[in-house]
Every structure is written in structure tokens, then in C-alpha cells.
LUMBA-373426 format. One line per field, with one value per residue: residue in three letters; y, z, x of N, C-alpha, C, O in turn. Coordinates in pm, 1 decimal. Atoms other than C-alpha are relative to their C-alpha. Example, Ala and Ser with C-alpha at 12.3 -4.5 7.8 and 13.67 -1.06 7.14 Angstrom:
BEGIN
type <- (ALA	SER)
n.c2 <- (-119.0	-119.0)
n.c3 <- (0.0	-6.0)
n.c1 <- (89.0	-82.0)
ca.c2 <- (-450.0	-106.0)
ca.c3 <- (780.0	714.0)
ca.c1 <- (1230.0	1367.0)
c.c2 <- (120.0	109.0)
c.c3 <- (0.0	73.0)
c.c1 <- (90.0	-77.0)
o.c2 <- (118.1	219.8)
o.c3 <- (66.5	89.9)
o.c1 <- (193.6	-26.1)
This chain:
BEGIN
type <- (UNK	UNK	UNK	UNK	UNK	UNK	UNK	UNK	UNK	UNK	UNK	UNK	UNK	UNK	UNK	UNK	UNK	UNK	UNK	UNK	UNK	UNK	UNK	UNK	UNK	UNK	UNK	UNK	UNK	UNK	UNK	UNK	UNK	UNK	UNK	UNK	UNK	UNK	UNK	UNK	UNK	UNK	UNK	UNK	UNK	UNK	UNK	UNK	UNK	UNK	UNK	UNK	UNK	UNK	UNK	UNK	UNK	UNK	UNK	UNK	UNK	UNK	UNK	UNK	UNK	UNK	UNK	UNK	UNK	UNK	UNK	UNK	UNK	UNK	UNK	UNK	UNK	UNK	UNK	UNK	UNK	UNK	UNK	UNK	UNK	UNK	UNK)
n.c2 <- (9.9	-103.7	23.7	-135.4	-147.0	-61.9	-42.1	-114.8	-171.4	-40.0	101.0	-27.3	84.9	154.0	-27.7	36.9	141.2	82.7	3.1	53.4	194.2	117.0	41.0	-23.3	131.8	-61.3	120.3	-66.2	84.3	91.1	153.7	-65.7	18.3	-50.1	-64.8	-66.9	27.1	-83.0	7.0	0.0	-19.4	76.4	-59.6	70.3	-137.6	87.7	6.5	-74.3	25.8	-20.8	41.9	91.5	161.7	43.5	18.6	134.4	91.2	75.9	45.1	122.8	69.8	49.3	3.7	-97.9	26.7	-112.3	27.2	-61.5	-116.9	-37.6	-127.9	-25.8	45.6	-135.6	-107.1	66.0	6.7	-181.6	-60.1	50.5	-70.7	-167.9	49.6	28.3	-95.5	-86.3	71.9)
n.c3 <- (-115.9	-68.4	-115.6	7.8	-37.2	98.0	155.8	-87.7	-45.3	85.8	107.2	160.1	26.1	-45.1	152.6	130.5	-13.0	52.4	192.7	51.1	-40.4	9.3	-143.7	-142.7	-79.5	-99.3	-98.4	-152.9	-85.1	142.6	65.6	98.1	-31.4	142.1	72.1	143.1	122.7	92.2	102.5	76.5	27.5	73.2	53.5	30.6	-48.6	-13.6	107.5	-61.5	-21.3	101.2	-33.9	82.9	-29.9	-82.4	44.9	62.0	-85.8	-73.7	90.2	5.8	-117.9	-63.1	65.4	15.3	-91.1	-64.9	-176.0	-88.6	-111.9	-128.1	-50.5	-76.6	-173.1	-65.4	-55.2	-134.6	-156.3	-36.2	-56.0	-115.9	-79.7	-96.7	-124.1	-144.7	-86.2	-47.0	-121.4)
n.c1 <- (86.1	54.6	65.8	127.1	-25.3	-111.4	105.9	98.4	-77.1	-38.5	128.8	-33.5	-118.4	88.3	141.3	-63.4	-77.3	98.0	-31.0	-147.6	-2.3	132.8	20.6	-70.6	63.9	16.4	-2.6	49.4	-102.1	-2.3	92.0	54.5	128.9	42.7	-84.7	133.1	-42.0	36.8	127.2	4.5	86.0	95.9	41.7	112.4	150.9	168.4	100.1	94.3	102.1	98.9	129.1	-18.6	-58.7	37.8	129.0	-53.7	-88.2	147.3	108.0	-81.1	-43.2	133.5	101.6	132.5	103.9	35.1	-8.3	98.5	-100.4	24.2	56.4	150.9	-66.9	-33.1	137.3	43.9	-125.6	-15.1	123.0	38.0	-130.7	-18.1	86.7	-99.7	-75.3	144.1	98.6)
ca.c2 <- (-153.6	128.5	197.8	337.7	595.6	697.7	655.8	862.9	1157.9	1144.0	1035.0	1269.9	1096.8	747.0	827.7	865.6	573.1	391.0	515.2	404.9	56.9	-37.1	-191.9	-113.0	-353.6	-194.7	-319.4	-249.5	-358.6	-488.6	-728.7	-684.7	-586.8	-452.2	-405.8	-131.6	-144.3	89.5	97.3	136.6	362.7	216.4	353.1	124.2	384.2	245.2	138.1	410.7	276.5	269.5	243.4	74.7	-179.8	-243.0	-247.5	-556.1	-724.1	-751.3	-828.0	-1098.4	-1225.0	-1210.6	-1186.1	-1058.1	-1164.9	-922.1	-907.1	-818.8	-444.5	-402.9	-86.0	-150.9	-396.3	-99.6	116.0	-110.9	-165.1	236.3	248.1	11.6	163.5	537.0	331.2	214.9	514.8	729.8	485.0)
ca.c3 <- (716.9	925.9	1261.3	1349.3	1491.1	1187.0	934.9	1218.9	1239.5	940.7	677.9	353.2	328.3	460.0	98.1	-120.3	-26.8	-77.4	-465.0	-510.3	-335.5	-385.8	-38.0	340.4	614.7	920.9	1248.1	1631.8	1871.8	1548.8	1469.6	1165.8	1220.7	889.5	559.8	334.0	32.7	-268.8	-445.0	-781.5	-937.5	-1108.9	-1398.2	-1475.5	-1415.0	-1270.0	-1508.1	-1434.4	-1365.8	-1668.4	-1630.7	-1963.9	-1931.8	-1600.6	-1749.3	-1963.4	-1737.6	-1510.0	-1809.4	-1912.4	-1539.6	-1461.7	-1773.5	-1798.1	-1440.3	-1249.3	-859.5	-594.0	-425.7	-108.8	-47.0	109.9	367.7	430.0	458.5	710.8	921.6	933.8	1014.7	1330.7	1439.3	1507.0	1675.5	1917.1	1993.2	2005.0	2296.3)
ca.c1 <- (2979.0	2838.4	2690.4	2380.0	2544.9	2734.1	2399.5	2190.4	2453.8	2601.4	2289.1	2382.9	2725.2	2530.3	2265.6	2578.8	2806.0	2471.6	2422.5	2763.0	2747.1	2416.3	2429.8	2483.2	2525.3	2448.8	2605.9	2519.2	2811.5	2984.8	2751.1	2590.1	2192.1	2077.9	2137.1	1960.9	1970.0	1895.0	1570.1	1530.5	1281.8	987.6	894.2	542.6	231.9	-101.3	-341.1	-625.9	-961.7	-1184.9	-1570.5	-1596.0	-1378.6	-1519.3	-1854.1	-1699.2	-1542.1	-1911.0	-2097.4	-1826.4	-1811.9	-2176.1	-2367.4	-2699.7	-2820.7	-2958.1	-2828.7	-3063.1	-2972.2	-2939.2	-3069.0	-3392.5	-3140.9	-2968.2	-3238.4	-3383.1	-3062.0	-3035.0	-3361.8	-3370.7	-2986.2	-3156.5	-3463.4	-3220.2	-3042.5	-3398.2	-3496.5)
c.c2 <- (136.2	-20.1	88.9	79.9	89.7	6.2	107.2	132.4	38.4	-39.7	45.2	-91.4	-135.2	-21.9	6.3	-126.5	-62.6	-10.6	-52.3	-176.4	-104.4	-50.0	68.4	-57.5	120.6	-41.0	115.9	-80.5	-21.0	-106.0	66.9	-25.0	-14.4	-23.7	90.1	9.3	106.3	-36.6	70.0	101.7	-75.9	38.1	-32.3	98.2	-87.5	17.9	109.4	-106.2	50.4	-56.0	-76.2	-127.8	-64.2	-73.3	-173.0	-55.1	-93.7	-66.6	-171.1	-111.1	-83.6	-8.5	45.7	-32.5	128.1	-43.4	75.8	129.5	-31.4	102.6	-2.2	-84.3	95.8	95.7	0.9	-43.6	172.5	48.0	-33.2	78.2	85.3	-39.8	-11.6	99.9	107.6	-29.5	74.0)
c.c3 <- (70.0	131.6	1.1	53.3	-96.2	-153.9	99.0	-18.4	-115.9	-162.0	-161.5	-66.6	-25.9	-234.6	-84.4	-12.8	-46.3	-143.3	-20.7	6.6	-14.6	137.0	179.8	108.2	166.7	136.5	142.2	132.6	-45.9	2.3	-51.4	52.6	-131.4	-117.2	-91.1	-89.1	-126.5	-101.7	-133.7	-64.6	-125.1	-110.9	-41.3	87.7	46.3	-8.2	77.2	-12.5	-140.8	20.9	-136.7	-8.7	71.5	-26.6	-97.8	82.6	111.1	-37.2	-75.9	128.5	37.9	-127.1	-3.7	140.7	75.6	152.8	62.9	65.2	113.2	71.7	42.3	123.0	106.4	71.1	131.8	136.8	75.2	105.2	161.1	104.6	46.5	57.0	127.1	52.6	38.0	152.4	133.5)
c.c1 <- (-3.9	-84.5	-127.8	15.2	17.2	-138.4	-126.5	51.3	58.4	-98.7	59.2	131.6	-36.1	-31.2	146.8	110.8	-119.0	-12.3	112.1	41.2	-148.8	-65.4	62.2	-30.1	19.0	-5.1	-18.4	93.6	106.3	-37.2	-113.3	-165.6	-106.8	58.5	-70.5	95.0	-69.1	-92.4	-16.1	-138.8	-129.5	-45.9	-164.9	-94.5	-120.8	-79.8	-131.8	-123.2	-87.0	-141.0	-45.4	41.9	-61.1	-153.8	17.0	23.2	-141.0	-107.9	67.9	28.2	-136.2	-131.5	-120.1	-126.0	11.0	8.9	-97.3	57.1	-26.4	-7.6	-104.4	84.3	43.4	-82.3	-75.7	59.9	-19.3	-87.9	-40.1	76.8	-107.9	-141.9	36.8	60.6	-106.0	-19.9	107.3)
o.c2 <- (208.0	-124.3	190.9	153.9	206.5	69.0	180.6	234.4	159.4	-99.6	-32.6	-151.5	-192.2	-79.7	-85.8	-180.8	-89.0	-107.0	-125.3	-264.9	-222.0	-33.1	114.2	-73.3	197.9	-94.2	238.3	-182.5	-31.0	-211.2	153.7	-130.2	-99.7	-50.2	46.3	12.3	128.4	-107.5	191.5	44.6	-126.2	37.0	69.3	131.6	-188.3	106.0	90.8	-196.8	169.7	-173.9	-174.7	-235.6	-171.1	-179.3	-264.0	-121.9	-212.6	-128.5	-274.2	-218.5	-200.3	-45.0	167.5	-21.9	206.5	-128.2	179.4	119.7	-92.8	113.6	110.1	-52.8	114.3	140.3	88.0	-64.3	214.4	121.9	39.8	126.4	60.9	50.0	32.2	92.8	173.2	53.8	53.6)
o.c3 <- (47.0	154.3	-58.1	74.1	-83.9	-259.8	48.3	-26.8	-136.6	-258.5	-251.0	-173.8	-131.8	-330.2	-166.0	-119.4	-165.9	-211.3	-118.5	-62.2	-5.8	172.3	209.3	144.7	199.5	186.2	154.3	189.8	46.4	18.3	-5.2	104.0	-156.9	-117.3	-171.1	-96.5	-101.0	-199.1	-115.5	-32.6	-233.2	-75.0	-70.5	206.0	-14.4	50.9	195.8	-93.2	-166.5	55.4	-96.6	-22.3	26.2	17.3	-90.7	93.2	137.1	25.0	-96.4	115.4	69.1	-101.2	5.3	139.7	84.0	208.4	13.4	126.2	143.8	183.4	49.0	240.4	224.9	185.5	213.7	251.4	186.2	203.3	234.6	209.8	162.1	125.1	232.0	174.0	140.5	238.8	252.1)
o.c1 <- (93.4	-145.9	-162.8	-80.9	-19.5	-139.0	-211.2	-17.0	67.1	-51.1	92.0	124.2	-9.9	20.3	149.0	140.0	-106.2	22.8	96.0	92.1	-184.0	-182.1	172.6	-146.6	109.0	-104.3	-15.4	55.4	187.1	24.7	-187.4	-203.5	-191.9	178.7	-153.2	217.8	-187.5	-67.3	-8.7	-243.1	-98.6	-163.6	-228.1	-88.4	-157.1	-142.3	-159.3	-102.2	-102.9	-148.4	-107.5	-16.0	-101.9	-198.4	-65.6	-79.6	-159.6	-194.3	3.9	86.9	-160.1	-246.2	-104.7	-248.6	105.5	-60.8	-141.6	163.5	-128.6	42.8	-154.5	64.9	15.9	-90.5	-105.0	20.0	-52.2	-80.4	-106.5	34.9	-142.5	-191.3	-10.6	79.5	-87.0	-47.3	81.2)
């Protein structure tokens, strides 16, 4: 156990008792508040974004229907907004 005085002032020491124990319970008064604990590195990478795949995945989801854009909605919101702020 440790205080938060003693992982505030003394932290490098704090960081290697930790590698060693895995855990640290961290008390305030003595009474335990905390406990950190040692994280593990991850090694699993994340999957990049492929426009291919993706291209599957919309054509497998949605098939060959064609969605409506909404670029003329847009267009037309845009268009009213800098009406309103003209006035």
C-alpha cells in the first residue's frame, strides 16, 4: 500500500514497485482509495480502412439500390442559412 503522497513525490520508485507487483492499492488517511494497476501492452494493430472491402460490404448490405443524395438538401439549407444572416 502507498499514499498519495508517496506515489506524487516519489513516482519513479511508485512505476517500478508497480512492474514488479502488478498492483498498487492506494490509500488516503489509511483507507484504501485506489488501486492502479499495470497495463499490458497490446500488440493487435488496427485493421486499416480499405475502400474495396468497403465497397463490398455496401454492395453486400445494400445491393444495387440507388440512395437519394442529399446535396441539393444541403445546398438548399446553406442557401437559406446566408439568407438569414444577409437580412
Amino acid at each position: 500500500m502507498v499514499t498519495i503522497r508517496d506515489l506524487r513525490l516519489h513516482w519513479p520508485q511508485m512505476e517500478k514497485t508497480l512492474q514488479a507487483e502488478n498492483e498498487l492499492i492506494i490509500t488516503r488517511d489509511g483507507q484504501p482509495v485506489a488501486k492502479l494497476v499495470r497495463l499490458t501492452k497490446s500488440n493487435v494493430r488496427k485493421k486499416r480502412w480499405d475502400p474495396d472491402e468497403h465497397m463490398r460490404w455496401l454492395k453486400k448490405t445494400w445491393g444495387s439500390k440507388m440512395l437519394p443524395s442529399n446535396d441539393q438538401r444541403l445546398e438548399n439549407d446553406r442557401a437559406s442559412w446566408w439568407e438569414k444572416i444577409e437580412k
